[in-house]
Every structure is written in structure tokens, then in C-alpha cells.
C-alpha positions in Angstrom: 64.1 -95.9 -17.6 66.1 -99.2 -17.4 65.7 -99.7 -21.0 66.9 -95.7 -22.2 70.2 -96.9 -19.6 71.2 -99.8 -21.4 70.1 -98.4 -24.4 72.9 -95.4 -23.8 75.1 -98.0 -22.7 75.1 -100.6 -25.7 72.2 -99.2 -28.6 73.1 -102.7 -29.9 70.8 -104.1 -27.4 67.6 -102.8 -29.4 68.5 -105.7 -31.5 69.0 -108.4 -29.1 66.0 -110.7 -28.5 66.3 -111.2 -24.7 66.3 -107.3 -24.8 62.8 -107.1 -26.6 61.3 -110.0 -25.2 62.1 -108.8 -21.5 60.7 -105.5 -22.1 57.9 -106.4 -24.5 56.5 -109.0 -21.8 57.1 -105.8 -19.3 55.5 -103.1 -22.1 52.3 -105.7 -22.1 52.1 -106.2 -18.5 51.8 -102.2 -17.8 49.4 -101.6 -20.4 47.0 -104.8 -20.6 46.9 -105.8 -16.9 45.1 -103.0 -15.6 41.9 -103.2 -18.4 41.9 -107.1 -17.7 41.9 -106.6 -14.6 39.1 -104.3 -14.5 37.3 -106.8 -16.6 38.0 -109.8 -14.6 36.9 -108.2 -11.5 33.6 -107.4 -12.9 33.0 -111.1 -14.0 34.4 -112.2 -10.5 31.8 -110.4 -8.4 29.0 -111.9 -9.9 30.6 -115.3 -10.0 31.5 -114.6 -6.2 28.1 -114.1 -5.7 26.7 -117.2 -7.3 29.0 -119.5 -5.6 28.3 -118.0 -2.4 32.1 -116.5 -1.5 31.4 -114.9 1.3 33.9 -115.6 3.7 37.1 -113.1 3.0 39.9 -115.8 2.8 37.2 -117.6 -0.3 37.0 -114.0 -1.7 40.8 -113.6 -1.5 41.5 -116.7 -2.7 39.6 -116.3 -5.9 41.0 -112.5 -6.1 44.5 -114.3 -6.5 43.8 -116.9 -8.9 42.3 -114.3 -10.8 45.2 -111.9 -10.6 48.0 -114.2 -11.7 45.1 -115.7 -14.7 45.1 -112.3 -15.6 49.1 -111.7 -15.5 49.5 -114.7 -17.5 46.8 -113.6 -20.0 48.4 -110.7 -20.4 52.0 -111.4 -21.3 50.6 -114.5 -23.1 48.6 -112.2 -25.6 51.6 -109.5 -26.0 54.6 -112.4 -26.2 52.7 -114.9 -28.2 53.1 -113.2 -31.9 56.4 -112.1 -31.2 57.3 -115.8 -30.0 56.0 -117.4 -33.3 57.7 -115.0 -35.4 61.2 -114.8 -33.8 61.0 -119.1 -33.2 57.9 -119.8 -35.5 56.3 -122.1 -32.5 53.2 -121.8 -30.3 52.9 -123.0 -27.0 49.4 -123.3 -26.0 50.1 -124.6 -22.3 52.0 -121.6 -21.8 49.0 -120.1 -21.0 48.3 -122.7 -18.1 51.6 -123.1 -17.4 52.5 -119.5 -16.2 50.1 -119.3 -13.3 52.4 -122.2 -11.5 55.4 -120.2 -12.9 54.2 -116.9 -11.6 53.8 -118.8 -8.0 57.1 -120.0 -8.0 59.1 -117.3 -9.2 56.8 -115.1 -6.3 58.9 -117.8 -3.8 62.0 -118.2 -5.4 62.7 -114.4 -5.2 62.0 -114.0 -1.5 64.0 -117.0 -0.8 67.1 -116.0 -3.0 67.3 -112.8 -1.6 67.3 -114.7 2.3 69.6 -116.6 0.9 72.2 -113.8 -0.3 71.5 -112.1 3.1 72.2 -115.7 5.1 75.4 -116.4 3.1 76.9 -114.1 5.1 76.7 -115.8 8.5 76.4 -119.8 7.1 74.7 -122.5 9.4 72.1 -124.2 9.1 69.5 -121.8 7.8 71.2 -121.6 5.0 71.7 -125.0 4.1 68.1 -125.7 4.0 67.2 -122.5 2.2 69.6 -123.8 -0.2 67.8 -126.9 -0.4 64.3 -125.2 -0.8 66.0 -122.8 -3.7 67.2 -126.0 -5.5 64.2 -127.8 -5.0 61.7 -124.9 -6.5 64.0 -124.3 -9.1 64.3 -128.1 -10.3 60.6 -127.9 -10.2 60.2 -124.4 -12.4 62.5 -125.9 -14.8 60.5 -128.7 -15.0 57.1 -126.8 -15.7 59.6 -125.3 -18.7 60.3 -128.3 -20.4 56.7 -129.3 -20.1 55.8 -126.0 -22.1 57.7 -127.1 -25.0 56.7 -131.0 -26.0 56.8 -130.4 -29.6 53.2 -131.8 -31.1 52.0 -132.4 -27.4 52.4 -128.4 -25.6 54.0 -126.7 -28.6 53.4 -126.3 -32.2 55.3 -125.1 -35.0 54.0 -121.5 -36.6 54.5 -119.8 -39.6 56.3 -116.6 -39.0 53.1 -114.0 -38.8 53.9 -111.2 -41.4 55.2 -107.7 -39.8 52.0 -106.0 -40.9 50.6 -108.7 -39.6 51.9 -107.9 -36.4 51.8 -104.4 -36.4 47.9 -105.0 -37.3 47.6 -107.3 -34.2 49.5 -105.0 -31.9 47.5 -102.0 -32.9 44.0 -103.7 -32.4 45.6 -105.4 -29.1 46.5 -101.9 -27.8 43.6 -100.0 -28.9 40.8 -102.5 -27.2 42.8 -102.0 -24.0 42.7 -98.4 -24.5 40.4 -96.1 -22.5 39.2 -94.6 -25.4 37.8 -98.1 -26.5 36.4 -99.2 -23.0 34.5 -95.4 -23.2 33.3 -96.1 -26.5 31.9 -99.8 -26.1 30.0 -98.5 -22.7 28.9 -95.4 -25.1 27.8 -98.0 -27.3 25.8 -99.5 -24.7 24.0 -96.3 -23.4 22.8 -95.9 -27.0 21.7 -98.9 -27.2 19.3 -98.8 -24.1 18.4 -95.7 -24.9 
């Protein structure tokens, strides 16, 4: 919906790049999350189970680094072509580097929002929420720069070829499709049978 309204108000934004990176990153959230999710999940109850996570803050501890692992899988795998073909680089820490991002940017909000709703009435609550906001910030822009040493975090790419990437996106799409999760487990009924 956000996308049809600014689309009615400017159509020129179609051809922006902020425009399709925001909503590609969103577009690959709402479609791979929830199969990699389901996958994770699987894998983490057995390795829950052989480490002995028994206790519920263990459990949800390992249920939250395997949520944001999966967030930042996901947007990694839908951004990551689009990334090398618009800037032809590849960051390979942004893989790692997202999980401390997602973190952050899960504080930052809250705080900015206090912050907005403080400015109104001053003191000293706001001064040191000010102080935490600039801190965090300083640090998330930190974790940025590190996510694009060139040689060290980030490489240069060839620009992938738009069949390339229309190849990509399809298989990408289709193995987080229902229809392929029914037929790999259809492929595993025939198997046993």
C-alpha cells in the first residue's frame, strides 16, 4: 500500500534506487522469512535438544539469535544481486554484520520515539536519552563503515546480467514457495516408500 501511494504521488519513484532497495529488502522479508523460519526452527529443536536448552530463557535466547540470523539471511539473499548490479560490489560481512544492526536499530527506534515524546517537556531524561541515541547511532554507523573495507569486507562484482537476475529471483522465489516445500516432502514420502 505504501508503495501504490507514492507511486500515485510521484511514478518517478519506480525508478529511484532508495525506492527499490527499500521495498525489495521489504518484498524479501515477507516472502523468505516465513519458509526460513520454518526451516530454522526445525534445525533448532534438535540442536536445542543436543545441547541440553532446557531452561526457557536458554530456549529463548537461541529462538532470538535465530530469528534476527534468519532476518538477515533473508534480506541478504534478496538485496545481494541487486546490490552488485546497481554498485557492482559484495559485502560478505554484511551478512554478520546485520544481526548487530538489526539489534541496534530494535533500540534506536524505541528510544527515538521517547525521545520525540520527552522533547516536549525537556529535563534531564532527555538529555541522557539524547546521549544514548547519539551513542547507538555513532556505534551503527560504525558497524557501516566496517561493512565496506574494500578488499577486507567488500569486494568488487561484475554487474550480474538481468536474465541473470530474473533467473536467480525466480529459483529464489520458487524454493521458498509452498508448492516447492510440498514437493521436496512429496519427494521424500516417495522415497521411503
Amino acid at each position: 500500500l505504501a508503495a501504490l501511494c507514492m507511486l500515485l504521488w510521484n511514478p518517478y519513484q519506480l525508478f529511484h534506487t532508495g525506492f527499490q532497495l527499500s521495498f525489495l529488502a521489504v518484498f524479501s522479508l515477507a516472502f523468505l522469512l516465513p519458509p526460513l523460519r520454518r526451516f530454522m526452527d526445525s534445525r533448532l529443536e534438535r540442536k536445542a535438544q543436543i545441547l541440553g536448552f532446557s531452561r526457557p530463557a536458554a530456549k529463548a535466547a537461541l529462538e532470538g539469535a535465530s530469528a534476527l540470523t534468519a532476518q538477515a539471511v533473508a534480506i541478504q539473499a534478496g538485496m545481494a544481486p541487486v546490490c552488485a548490479f546497481l554498485f557492482n560490489y559484495f559485502s560478505l560481512s554484511a551478512f554478520i554484520l546485520n544481526l548487530p544492526v538489526a539489534a541496534l536499530a530494535a533500540v534506536i527506534l524505541p528510544l527515538g520515539i521517547l525521545a520525540c515524546l520527552l522533547s516536549f517537556s525537556g529535563g534531564i531524561l532527555l538529555g541522557v536519552t539524547g546521549v544514548a541515541l547519539d551513542g547507538l547511532i555513532t556505534l551503527l554507523v560504525k558497524l557501516n563503515e566496517l561493512a565496506h573495507l574494500p578488499g577486507v569486507t567488500s569486494f568488487h562484482a561484475a554487474s550480474p546480467s538481468p536474465g541473470l537476475l530474473l533467473f536467480y529471483y525466480g529459483l529464489l522465489f520458487f524454493a521458498a514457495s509452498e508448492g516447492f516445500w510440498l514437493l521436496r516432502k512429496e519427494g521424500k514420502r516417495m522415497r521411503i516408500c
